[in-house]
LOTORKOL-459073 format. One line per 8 residues: number of its first residue (from 1); their letters; for each residue x, y, z of N, C-alpha, C. Coordinates in Angstrom, 1 decimal, decimal comma. Example, Ala and Ser with C-alpha at 12.3 -4.5 7.8 and 13.67 -1.06 7.14 Angstrom:
// LOTORKOL-459073
1	AS	13,2:-5,7:7,8:12,3:-4,5:7,8:13,2:-3,3:7,8  12,8:-2,2:7,1:13,7:-1,1:7,1:12,9:0,0:7,9
//
This chain:
// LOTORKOL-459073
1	XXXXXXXX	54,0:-22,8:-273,6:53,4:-22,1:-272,5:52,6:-23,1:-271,6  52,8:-23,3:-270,1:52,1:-24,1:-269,3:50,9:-23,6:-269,0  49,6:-24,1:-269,3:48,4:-24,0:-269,1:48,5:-22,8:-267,7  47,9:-21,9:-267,6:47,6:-20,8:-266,8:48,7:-19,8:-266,2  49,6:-19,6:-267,3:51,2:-19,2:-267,4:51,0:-17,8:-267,5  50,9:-16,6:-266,6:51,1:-15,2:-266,5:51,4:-15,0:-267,9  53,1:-15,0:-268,2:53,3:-14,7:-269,0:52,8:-14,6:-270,3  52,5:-15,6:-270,8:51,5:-16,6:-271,7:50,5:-15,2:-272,4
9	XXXXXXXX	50,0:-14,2:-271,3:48,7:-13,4:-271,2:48,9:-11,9:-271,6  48,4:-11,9:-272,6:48,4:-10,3:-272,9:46,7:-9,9:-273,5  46,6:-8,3:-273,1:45,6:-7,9:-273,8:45,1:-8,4:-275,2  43,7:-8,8:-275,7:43,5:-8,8:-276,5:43,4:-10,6:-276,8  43,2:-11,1:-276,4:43,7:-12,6:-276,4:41,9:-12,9:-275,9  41,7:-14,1:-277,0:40,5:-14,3:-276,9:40,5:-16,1:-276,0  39,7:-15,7:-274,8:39,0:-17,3:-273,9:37,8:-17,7:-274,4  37,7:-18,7:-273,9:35,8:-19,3:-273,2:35,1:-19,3:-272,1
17	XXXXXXXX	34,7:-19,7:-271,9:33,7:-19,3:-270,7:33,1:-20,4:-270,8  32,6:-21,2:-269,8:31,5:-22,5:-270,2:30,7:-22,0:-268,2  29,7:-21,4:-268,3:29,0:-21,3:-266,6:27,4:-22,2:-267,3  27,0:-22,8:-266,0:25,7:-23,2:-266,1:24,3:-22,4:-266,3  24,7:-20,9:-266,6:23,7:-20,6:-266,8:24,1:-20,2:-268,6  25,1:-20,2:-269,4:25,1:-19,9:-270,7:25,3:-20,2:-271,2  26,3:-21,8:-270,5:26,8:-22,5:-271,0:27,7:-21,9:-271,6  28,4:-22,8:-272,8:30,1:-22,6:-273,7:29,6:-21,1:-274,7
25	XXXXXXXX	30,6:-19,7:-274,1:30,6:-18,9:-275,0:32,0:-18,4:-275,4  32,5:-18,4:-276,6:33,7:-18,4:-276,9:33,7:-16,4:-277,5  34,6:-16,0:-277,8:35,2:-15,1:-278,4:35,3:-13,9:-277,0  35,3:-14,3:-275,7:35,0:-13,2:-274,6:36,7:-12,5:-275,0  37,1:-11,5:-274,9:38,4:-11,2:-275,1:39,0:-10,3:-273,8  39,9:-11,0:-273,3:40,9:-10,3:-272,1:41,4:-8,9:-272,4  40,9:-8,2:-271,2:41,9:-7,0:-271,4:42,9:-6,3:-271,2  42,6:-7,0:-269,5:43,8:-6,4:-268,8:43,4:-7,4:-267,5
33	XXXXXXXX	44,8:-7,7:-266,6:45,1:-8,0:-265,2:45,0:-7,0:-263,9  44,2:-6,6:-263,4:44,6:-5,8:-262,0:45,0:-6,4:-260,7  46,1:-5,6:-260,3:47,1:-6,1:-259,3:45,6:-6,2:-257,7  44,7:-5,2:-258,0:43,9:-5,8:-257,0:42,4:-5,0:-257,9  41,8:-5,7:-257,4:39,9:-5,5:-257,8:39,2:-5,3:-256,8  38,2:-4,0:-256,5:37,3:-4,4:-255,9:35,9:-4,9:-256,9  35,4:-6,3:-256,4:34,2:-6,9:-257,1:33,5:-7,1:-255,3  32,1:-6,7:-255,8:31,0:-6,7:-254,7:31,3:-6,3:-253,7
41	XXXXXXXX	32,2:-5,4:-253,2:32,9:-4,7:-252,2:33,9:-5,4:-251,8  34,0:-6,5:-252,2:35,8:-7,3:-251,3:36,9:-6,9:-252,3  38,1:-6,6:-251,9:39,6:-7,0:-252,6:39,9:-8,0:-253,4  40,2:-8,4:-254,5:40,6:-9,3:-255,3:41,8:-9,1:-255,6  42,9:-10,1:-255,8:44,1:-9,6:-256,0:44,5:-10,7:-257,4  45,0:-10,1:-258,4:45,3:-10,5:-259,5:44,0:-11,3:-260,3  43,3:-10,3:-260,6:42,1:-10,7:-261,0:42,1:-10,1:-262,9  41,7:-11,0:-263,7:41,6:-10,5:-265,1:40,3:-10,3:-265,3
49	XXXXXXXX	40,4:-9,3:-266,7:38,9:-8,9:-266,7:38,5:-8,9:-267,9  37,7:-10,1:-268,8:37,2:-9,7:-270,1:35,3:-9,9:-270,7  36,0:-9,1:-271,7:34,4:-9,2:-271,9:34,1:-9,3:-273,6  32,5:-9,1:-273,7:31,9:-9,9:-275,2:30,4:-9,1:-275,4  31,1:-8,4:-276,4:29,1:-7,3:-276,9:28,2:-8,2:-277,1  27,2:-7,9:-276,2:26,0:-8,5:-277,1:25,8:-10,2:-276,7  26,9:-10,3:-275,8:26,3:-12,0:-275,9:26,2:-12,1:-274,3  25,4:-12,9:-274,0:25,4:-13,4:-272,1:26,4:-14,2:-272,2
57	XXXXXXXX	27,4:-14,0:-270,9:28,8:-14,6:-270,7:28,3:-15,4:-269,5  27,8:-14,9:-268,3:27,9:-15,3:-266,5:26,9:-14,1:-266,3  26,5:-15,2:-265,0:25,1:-14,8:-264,5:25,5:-15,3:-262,9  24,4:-15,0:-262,1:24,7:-15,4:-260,6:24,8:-17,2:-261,2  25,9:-17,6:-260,4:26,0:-19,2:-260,2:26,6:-19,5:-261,0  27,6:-18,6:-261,7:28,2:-19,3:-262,3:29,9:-19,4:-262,1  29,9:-19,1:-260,9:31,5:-18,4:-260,1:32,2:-19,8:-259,9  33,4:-20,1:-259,9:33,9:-21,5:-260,6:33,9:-22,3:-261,8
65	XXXXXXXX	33,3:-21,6:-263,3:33,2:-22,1:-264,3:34,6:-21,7:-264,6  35,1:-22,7:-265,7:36,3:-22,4:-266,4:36,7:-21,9:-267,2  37,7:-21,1:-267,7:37,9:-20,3:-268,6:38,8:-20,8:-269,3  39,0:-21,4:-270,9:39,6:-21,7:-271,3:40,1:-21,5:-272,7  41,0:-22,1:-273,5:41,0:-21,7:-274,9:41,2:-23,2:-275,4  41,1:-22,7:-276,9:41,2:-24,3:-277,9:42,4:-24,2:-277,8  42,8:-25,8:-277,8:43,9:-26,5:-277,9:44,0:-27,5:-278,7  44,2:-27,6:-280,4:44,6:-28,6:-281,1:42,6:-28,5:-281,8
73	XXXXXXXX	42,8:-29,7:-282,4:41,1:-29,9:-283,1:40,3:-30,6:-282,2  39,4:-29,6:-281,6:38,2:-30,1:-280,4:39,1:-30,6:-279,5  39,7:-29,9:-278,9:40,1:-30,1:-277,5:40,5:-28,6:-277,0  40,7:-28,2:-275,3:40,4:-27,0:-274,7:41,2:-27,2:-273,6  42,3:-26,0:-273,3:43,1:-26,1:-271,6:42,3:-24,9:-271,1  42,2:-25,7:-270,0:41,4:-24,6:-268,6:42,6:-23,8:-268,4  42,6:-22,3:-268,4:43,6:-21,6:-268,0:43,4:-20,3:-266,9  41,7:-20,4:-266,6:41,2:-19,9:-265,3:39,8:-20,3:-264,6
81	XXXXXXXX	39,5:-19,6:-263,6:38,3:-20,1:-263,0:37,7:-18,5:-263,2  36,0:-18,7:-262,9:35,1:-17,2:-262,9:35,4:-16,8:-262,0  35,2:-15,7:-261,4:34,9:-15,5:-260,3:33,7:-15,1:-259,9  33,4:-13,6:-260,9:32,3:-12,8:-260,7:32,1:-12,4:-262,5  30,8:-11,8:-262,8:30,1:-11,3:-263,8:29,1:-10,4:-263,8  29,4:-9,4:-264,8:27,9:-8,5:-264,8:27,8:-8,1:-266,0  26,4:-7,6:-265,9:26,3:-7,0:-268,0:26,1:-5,6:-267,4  27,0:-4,9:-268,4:26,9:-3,1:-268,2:26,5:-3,4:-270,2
89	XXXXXXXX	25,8:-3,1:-270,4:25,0:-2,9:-271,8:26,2:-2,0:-272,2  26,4:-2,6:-273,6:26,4:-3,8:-274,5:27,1:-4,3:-273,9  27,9:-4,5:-273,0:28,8:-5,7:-272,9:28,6:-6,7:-271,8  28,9:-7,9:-271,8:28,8:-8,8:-270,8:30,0:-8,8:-270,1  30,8:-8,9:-268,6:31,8:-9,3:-268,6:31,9:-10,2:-268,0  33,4:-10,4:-267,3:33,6:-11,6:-266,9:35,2:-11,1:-266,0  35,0:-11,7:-264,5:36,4:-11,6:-263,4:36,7:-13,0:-263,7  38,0:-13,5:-263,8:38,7:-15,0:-263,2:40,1:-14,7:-262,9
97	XXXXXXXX	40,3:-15,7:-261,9:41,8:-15,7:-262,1:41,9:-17,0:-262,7  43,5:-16,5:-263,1:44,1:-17,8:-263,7:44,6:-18,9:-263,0  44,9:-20,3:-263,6:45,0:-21,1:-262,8:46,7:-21,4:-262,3  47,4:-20,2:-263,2:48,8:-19,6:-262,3:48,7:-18,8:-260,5  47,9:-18,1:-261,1:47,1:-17,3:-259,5:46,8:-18,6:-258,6  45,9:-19,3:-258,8:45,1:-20,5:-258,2:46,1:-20,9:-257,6  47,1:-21,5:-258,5:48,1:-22,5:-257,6:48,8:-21,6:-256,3  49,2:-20,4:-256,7:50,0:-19,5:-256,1:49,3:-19,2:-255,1
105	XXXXXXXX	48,1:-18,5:-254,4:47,0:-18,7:-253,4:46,9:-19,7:-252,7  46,8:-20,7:-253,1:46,9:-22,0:-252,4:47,8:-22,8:-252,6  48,9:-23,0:-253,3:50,3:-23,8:-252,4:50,1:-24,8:-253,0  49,2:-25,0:-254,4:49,3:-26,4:-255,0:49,8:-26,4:-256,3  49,9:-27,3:-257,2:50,0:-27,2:-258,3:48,6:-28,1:-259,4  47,9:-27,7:-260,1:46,9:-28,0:-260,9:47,6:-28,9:-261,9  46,9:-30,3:-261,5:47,6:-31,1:-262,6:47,3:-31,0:-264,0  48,1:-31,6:-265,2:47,1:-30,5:-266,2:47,8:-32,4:-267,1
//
């Protein structure tokens, strides 16, 4: 699977999160993809959405942190960016898109 591969993505599939305010939290688990989101009143289109009881995930400033999983022993592929975050008690979540969306938005390809 190429690092931020749609397909690759199903419910239930556990990332990381590394933002400057909580730093590296692992076990956040994806739920689901929506074909569009509203977050803070704007449209988001292909935005995933996971989350983690009980632990701080993202906080303001942390929108551009990476979302990734382990790869091999102590190594990790970036496979999205944050977007947005909120805690609805117990849970913390977490918006990003993937870095398949990324490229697709902007017309690039993410070297990996």
């Amino acid at each position: 699977m190429r690092t931020g591969d749609e397909r690759g993505w199903v419910s239930g599939r556990n990332v990381g999160a590394s933002g400057r305010n909580y730093l590296a939290k692992c076990s956040v688990e994806v739920f689901n993809m929506q074909s569009t989101w509203v977050i803070n009143g704007n449209a988001r289109s292909n935005v995933w959405f996971g989350r983690r009881t009980g632990v701080n995930i993202a906080a303001p400033g942390d929108s551009g942190a990476p979302i990734y999983v382990p790869v091999g022993a102590g190594n990790a592929a970036i496979v999205g960016m944050h977007i947005a975050g909120f805690v609805v008690a117990p849970f913390d979540q977490t918006w990003f898109h993937s870095v398949g969306n990324i490229e697709s938005q902007l017309g690039v390809t993410v070297a990996y």
